[in-house]
N, C-alpha and C positions, 0 to 999 in steps of 0.2 A: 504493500500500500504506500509505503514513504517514496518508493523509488517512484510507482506512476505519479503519484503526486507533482512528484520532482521535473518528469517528464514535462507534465502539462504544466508547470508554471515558464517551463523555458520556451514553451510554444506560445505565452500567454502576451496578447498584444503589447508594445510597448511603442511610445511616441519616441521619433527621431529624437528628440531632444533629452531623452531619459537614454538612451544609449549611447549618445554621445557623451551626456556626462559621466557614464559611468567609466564609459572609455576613455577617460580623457582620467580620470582616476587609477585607473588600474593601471595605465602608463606609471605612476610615482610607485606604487607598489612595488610595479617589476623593476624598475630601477633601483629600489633602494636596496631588492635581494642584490643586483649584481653588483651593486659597490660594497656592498658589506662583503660578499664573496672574495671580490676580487683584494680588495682591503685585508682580509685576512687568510687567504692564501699566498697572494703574492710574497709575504712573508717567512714561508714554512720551507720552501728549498725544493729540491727535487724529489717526487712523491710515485710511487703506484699504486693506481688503484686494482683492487681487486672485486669482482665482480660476482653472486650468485644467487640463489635461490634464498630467499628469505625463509621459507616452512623446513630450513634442514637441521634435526635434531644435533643433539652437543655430540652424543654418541656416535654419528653416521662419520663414515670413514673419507666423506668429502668435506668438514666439518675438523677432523683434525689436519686433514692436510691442509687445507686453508690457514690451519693456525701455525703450521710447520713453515710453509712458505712466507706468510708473513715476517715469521719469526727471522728466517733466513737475511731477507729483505735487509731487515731491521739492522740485524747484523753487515751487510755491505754498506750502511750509512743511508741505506730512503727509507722515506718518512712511505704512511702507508693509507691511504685513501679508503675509505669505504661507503656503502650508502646509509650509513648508522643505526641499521635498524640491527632486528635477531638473524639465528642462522649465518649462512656465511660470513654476512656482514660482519655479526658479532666477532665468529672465528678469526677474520682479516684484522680486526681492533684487538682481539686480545693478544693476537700470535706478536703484533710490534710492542701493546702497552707490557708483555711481560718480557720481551725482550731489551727494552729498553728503551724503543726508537718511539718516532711520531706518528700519534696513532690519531688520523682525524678523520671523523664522521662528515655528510653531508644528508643528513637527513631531510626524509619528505613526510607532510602532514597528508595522512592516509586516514579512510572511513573503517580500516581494518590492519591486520597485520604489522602495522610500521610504530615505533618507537623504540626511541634510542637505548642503544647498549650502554653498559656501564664500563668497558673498557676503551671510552674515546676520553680522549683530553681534555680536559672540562676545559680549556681555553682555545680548542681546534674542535669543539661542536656545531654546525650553521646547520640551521633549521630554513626549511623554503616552504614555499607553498604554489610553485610553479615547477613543475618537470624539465621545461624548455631550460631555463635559469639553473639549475641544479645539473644539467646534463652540459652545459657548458663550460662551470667549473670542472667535470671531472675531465674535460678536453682537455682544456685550458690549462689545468696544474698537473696533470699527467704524462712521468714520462714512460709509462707503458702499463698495458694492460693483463694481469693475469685473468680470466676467466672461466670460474665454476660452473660447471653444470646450474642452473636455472631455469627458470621460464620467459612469461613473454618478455618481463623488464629486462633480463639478463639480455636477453637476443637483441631488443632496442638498442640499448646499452653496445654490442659488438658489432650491428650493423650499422649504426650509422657511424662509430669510428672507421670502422673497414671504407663505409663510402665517402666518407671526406679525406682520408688519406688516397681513395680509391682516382678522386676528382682532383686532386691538388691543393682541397681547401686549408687543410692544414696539414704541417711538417710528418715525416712517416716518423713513427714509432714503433717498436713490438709491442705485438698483439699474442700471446699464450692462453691458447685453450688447453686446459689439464682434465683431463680422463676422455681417457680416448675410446671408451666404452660405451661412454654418456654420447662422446660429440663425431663420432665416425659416420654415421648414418647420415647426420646431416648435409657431414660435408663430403661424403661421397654422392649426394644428390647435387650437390653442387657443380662437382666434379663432372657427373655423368652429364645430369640436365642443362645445369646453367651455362658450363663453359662448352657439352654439346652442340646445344643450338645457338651459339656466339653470342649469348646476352653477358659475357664475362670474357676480359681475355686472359690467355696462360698464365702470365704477368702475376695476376690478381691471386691467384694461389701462393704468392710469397709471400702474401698482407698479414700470412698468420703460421702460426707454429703449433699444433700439438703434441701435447709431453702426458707423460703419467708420475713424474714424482716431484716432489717439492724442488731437488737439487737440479734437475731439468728444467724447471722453468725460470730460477731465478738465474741461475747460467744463460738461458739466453736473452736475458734480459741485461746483463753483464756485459755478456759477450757485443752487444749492439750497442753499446754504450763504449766499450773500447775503441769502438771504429771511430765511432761520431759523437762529437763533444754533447753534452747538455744542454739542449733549451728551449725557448718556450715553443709551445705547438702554433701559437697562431703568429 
């Protein structure tokens, strides 16, 4: 009942002039996330975010690796990005806050599932309440991606970096899909279908790396950083 509610109030007529203000508000909104992001990122150094499934229990075996990798991370001197909620998320913030390093959330205001872990930084916690704005920082302050098994956010989250590094919009970076169990099928459909019928070219299958252990993907995230200095994506 809440939801059709919901439906029909956003069908429900409103006068040009009530839209316009609203929109003309919601511009100071969206702005003030991006300065506060940008104000407190810009600050923090070179980071990876790590990426996955929010519903993965403490116990699940993609849930310690997550915290192993982090931990690694932490260990070669990056700070460690997460989207600040439970499950992975969690695992990404606790693997750095017990190893040592920088453990910062970017949390989103969700009607379910989302609130913040208690292994982020209390002073590298930002809170949003736009996805656009929150998916720009982890562009923006990221110098590579590990990514968990997840769902649809996880996929958002690795396709549209895959397609701006894909277009030129921003600088390339590694990209590490870990479990290759989870993520094989995908992207052997990718392989077969996408770059069969030339909607991808060859190229495009270097945009990403699949590993299975913690020392495998922060190695190549290492390794891509020995070549090519540090810096910003955009």
């Amino acid at each position: 009942m809440a939801n059709d509610d919901r439906i029909s109030r956003s069908f429900a007529n409103k006068t040009w002039q009530e839209i316009k203000v609203k929109d003309s508000w919601q511009i100071f909104k969206i702005m003030s996330e991006f300065v506060d992001g940008f104000e407190k990122l810009a600050k923090i150094g070179p980071c990876v975010s790590i990426f996955g499934s929010a519903r993965t229990p403490s116990d699940h075996q993609y849930y310690k690796l997550a915290v192993d990798i982090a931990g690694l991370l932490a260990e070669r001197g990056y700070g460690v990005i997460s989207g600040g909620g439970p499950g992975i998320m969690e695992a990404a913030n606790k693997g750095a806050y017990e190893a040592g390093g920088k453990s910062v959330g970017l949390n989103i205001e969700l009607p379910f599932e989302q609130f913040h872990n208690k292994y982020i930084d209390r002073d590298k916690l930002l809170e949003f309440n736009y996805f656009f704005v929150r998916k720009v920082m982890f562009m923006k302050y990221s110098q590579g991606y590990i990514v968990m098994p997840g769902g649809f956010g996880t996929m958002d989250e690795l396709f549209e970096a895959i397609t701006l590094i894909q277009t030129g919009k921003i600088a390339r970076f590694p990209i590490v899909m870990v479990g290759s169990e989870y993520w094989s099928g995908l992207f052997d459909w990718i392989q077969k279908t996408m770059l069969g019928n030339h909607y991808i070219s060859e190229e495009d299958l270097n945009l990403y790396r699949m590993v299975d252990t913690a020392e495998e993907a922060v190695e190549h995230i290492c390794r891509f950083y020995d070549k090519y200095l540090l810096k910003p994506n955009f």
